[in-house]
C-alpha positions as CSV (number, residue, x, y, z in Angstrom):
1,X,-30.4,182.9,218.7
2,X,-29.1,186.6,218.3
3,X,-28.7,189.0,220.9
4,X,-29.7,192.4,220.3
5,X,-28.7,194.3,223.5
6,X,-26.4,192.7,226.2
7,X,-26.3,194.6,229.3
8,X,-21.9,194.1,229.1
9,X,-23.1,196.3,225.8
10,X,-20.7,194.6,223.2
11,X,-23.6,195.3,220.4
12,X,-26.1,193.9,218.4
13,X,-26.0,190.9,216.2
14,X,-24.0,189.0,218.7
15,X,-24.8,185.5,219.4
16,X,-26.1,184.5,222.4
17,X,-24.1,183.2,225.3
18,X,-24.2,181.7,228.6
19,X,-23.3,184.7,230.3
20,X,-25.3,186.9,228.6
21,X,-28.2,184.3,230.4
22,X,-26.6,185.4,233.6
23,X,-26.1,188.8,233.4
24,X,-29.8,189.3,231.8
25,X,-30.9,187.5,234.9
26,X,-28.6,189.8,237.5
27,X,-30.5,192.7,235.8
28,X,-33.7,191.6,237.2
29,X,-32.1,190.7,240.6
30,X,-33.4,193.0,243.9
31,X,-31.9,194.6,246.3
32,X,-32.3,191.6,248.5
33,X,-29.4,189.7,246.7
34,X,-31.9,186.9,245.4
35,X,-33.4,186.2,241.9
36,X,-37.1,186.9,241.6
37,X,-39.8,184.2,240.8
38,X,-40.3,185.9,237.2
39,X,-36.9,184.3,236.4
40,X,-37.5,181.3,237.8
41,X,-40.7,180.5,236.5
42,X,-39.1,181.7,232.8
43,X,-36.3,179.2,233.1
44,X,-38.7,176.6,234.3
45,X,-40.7,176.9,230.7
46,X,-37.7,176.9,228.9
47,X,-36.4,173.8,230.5
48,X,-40.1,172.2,230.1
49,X,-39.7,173.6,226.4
50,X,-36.0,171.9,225.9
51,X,-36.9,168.8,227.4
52,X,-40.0,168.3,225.1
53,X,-38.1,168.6,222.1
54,X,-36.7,165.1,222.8
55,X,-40.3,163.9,222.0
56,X,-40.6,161.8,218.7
57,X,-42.8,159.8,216.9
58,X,-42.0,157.0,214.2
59,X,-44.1,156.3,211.6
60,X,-45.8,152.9,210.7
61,X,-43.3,153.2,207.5
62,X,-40.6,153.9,209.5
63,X,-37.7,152.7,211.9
64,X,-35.8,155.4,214.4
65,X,-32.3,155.6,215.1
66,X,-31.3,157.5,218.0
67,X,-27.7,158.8,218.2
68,X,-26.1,160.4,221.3
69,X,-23.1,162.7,220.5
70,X,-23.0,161.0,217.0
71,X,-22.6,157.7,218.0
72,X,-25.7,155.0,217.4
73,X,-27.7,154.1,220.5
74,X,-30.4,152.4,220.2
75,X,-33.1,151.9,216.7
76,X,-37.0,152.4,217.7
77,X,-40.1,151.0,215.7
78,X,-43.3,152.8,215.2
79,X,-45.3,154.9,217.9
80,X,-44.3,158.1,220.1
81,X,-40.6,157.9,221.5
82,X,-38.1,160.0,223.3
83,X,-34.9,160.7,223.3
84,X,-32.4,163.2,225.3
85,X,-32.9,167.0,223.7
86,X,-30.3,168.5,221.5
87,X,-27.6,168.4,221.5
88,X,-27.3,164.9,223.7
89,X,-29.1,163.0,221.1
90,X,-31.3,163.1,217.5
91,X,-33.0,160.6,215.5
92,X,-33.0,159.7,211.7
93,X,-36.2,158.2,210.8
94,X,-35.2,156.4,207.2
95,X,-38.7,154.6,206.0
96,X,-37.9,150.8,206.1
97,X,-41.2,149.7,204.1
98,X,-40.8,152.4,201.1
99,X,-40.2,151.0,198.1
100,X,-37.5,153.3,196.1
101,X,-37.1,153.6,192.2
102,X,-34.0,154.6,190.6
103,X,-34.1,155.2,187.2
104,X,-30.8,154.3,184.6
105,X,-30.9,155.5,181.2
106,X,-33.6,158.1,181.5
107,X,-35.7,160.2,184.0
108,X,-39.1,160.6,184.2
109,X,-40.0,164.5,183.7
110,X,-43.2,164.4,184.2
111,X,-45.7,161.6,185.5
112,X,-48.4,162.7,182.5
113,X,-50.6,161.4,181.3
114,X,-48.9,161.6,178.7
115,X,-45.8,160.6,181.0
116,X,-42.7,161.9,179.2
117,X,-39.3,160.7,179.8
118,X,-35.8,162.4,179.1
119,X,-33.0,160.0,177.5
120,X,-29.6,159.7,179.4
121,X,-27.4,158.9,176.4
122,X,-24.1,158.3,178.2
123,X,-26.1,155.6,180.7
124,X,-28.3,153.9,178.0
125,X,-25.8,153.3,175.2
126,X,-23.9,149.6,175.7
127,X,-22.3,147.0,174.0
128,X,-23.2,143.6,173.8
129,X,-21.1,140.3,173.6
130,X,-20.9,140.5,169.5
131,X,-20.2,144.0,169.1
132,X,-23.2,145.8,168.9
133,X,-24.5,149.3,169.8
134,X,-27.6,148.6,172.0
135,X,-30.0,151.2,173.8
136,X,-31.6,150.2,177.2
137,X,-33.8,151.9,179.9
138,X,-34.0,150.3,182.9
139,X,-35.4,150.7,186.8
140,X,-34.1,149.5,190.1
141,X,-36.7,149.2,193.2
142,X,-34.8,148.5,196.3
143,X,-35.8,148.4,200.3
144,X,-34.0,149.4,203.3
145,X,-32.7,146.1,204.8
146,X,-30.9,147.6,207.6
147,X,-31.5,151.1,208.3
148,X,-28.2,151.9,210.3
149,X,-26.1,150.9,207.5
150,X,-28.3,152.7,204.9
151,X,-27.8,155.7,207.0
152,X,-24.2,155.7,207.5
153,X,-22.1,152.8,205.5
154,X,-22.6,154.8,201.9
155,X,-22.5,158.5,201.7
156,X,-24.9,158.8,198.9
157,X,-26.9,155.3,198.4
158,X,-28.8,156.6,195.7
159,X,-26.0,157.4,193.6
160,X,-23.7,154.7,194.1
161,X,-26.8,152.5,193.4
162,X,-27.1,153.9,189.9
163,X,-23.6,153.5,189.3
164,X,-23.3,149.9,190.8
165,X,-26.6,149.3,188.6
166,X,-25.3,150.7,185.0
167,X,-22.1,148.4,185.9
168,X,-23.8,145.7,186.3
169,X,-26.0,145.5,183.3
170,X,-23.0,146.4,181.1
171,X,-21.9,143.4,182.3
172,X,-24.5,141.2,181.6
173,X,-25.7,143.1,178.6
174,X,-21.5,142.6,177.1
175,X,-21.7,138.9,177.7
176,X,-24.8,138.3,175.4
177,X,-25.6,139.0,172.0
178,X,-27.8,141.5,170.2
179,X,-30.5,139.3,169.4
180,X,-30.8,137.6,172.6
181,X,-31.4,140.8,174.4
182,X,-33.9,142.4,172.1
183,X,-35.7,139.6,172.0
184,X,-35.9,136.3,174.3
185,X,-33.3,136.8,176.9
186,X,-34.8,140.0,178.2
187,X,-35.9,137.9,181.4
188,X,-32.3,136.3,182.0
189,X,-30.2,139.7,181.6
190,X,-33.0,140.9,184.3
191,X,-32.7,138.1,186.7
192,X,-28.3,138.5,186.4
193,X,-28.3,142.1,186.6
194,X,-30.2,141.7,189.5
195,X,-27.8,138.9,191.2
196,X,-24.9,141.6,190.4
197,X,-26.3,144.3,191.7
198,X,-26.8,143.0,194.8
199,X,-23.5,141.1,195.1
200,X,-21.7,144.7,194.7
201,X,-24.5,146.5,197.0
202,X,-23.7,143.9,199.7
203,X,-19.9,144.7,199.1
204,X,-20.6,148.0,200.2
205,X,-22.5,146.7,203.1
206,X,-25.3,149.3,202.0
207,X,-28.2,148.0,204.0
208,X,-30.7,147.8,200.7
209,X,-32.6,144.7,199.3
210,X,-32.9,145.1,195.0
211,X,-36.3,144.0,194.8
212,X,-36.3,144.1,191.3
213,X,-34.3,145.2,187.8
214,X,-37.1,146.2,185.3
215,X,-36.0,146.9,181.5
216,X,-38.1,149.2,180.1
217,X,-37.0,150.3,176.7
218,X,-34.2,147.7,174.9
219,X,-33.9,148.3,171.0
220,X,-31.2,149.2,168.9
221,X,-29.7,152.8,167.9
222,X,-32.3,154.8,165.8
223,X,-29.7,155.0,162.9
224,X,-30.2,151.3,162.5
225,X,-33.9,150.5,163.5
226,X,-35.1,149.6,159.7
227,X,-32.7,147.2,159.7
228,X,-33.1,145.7,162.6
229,X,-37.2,145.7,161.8
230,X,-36.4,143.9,158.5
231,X,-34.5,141.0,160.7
232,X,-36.8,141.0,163.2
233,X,-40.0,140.4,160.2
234,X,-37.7,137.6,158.7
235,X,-37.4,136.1,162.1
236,X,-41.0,136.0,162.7
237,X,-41.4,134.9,159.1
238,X,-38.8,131.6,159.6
239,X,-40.6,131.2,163.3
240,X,-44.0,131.2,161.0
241,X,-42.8,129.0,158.3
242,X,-41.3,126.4,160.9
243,X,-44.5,126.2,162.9
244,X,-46.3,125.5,159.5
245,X,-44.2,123.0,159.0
246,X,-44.5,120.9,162.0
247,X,-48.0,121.7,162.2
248,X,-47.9,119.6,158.6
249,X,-45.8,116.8,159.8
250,X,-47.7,116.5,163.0
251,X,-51.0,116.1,160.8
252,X,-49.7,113.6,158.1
253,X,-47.0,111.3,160.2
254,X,-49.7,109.8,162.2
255,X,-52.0,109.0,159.4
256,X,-49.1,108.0,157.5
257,X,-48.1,105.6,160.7
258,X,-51.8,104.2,161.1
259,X,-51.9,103.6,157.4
260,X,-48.4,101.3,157.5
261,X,-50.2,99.4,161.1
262,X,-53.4,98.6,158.9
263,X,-51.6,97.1,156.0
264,X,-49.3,95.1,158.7
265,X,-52.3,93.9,160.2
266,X,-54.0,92.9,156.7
267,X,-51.0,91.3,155.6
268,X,-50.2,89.5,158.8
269,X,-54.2,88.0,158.8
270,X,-54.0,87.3,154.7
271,X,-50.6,85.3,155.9
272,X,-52.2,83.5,158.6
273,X,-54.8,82.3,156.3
274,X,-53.0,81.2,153.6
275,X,-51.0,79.1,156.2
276,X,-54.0,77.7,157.4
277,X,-55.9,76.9,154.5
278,X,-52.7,75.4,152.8
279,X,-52.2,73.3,156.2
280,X,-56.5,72.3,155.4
281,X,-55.5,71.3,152.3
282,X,-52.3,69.0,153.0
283,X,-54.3,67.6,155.9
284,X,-57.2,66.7,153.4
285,X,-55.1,64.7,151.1
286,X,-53.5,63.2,153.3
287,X,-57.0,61.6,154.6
288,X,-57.5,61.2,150.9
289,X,-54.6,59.5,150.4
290,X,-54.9,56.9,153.1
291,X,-58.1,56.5,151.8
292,X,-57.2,55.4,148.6
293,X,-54.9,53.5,150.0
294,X,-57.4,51.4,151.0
295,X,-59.4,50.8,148.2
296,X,-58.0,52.6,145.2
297,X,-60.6,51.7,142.4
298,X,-63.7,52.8,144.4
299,X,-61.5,55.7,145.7
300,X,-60.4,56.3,142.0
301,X,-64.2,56.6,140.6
302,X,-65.3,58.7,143.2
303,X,-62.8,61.0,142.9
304,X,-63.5,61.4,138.9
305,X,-67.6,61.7,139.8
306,X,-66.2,64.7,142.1
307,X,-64.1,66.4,139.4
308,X,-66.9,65.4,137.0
309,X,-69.6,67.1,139.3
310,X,-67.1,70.2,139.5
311,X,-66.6,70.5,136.3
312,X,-70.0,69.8,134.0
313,X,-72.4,70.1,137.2
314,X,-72.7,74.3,136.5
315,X,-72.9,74.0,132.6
316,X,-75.7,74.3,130.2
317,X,-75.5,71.2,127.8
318,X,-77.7,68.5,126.7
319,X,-76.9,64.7,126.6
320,X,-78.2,62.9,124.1
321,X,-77.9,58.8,123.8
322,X,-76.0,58.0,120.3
323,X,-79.6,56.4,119.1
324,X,-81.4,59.4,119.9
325,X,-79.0,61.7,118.7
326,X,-79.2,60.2,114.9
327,X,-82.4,61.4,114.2
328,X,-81.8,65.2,115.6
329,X,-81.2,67.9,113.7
330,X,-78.1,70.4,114.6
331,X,-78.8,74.0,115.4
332,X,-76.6,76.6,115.9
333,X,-75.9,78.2,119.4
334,X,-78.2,80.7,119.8
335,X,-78.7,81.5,123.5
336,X,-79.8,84.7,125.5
337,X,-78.2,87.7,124.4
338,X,-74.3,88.2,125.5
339,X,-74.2,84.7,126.4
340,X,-73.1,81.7,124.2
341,X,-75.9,79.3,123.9
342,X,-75.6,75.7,124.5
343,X,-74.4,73.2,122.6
344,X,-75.0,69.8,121.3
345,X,-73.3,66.4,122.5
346,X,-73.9,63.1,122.4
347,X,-72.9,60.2,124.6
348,X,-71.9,57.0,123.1
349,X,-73.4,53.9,125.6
């Protein structure tokens, strides 16, 4: 506070002393030699007021870390606290729960809607493992892990943060190629820059969790986006082409496969029967054999009245005896239409 009038009289704008407190307080002194209860009962409120300003609360977000003289004392949780007044001891109250967002590559001017964004060209721009310009946005959440070392380990966590985070994914980002990280290795540089991060965070023994590394924009320099939309069209076209392809086979390999399986199984039954209707028939004459083994001549006709049977039982002919047949007239063969009629014979007794 400033002291406009001291009863020494060394001027205004002077600040405020001890003694000044003491000779204010000898001005309202009596004759008697002893300070009146006015001053009393004014230093009483201001002690009462001084004490009460060690009163705190923490919030349900929160964590309180009490230092005495600058040194850390204790770390409350949530609720009304207290602490010694100033200048004994203070509190820092860093929210433990929060979850922060630092942003690489851009900043978000305004949340919108329409939210609009303002490119950081020197953070966005890396190179990848073949060579290649690349231009990525990307966000960090983190939480306070341990508040003391958040407070005091790292000057300025945010800051290092973003620089620890722009090292990392140049890392990870130089150690693939273009076409992995514009298209299906977004997840994996995520999940490594994340790993990284929080190796070199820990390093620093900075007190914050990553929660999470988020890309947001990845595509290649605008000079160059044609091009890349022309490979990226041809890709899709080769991914389409392949997928019509093994749809294709997929349909005709197990007809194809059912198809061979049938004509197996045919061929394997038609053998089977063959085998067992030439075994019928070598067992048969074999039984005819030892048949006519045993009588041959009575085996021998029957045989021929068999072949005979077989042979003339089906036709259309007509037997004449030779006396009959000498007084017949020939005729030609005129049967039913598309079929040769029958002819003539005669049978000699």
């Amino acid at each position: 506070m400033q002291w406009d009038s001291t009863p020494g009289g060394s001027g205004p704008g002077r600040e405020f002393t001890p003694d000044d407190l003491l000779q204010y307080m000898r001005k309202f002194k009596p004759s008697s030699g002893k300070v009146g209860p006015m001053v009393f009962g004014v230093l009483g409120i201001v002690l009462v007021l001084w004490l009460a300003t060690g009163i705190y609360i923490v919030g349900a977000d929160e964590e309180g870390v009490v230092r005495r003289f600058g040194k850390v004392v204790r770390t409350t949780g949530p609720g009304p606290h207290y602490h010694l007044p100033a200048p004994m001891e203070s509190v820092l109250k860093p929210k433990v729960t929060k979850v922060f967002r630092v942003e690489i590559g851009f900043r978000t001017i305004s949340q919108g809607p329409p939210a609009k964004y303002e490119s950081i060209v020197k953070e966005a721009r890396m190179l990848t493992g073949d060579e290649n310009i690349i231009v990525i946005w990307f966000a960090v959440q983190f939480k306070v892990s341990d508040s003391m070392s958040y407070l005091f380990n790292v000057r300025d966590v945010e800051k290092t943060l973003r620089a620890a985070a722009e090292a990392a994914m140049r890392e990870v980002i130089g150690s693939n190629d273009i076409e992995s990280a514009l298209t299906t290795g977004k997840a994996e540089v995520e999940n490594k820059s994340q790993i990284l991060l929080q190796e070199i965070m820990d390093s620093y023994e900075s007190g914050i969790v990553i929660e999470q590394v988020k890309l947001q924009t990845v595509e290649a320099p605008s000079q160059v986006i044609p091009a890349f939309k022309d490979v990226a069209s041809a890709r899709e076209d080769r991914v389409k082409l392949i997928n019509q392809s093994e749809g294709y086979r997929n349909d005709i390999l197990p007809k194809a496969q059912g198809e061979a399986a049938q004509m197996v199984a045919q061929s394997e039954a038609y053998a089977a029967a063959r085998v067992s209707r030439a075994q019928g028939d070598a067992e048969r004459f074999n039984q005819v054999v030892t048949e006519y083994l045993k009588a041959r001549d009575v085996t021998r006709d029957r045989l021929y009245i068999e072949a005979m049977e077989e042979v003339v039982g089906n036709a259309d002919r007509i037997i004449l005896d030779s006396k009959a047949a000498a007084g017949t007239l020939p005729f030609l063969p005129l049967g039913r239409q598309g079929t040769p009629a029958p002819a003539a014979g005669t049978s000699g007794q």
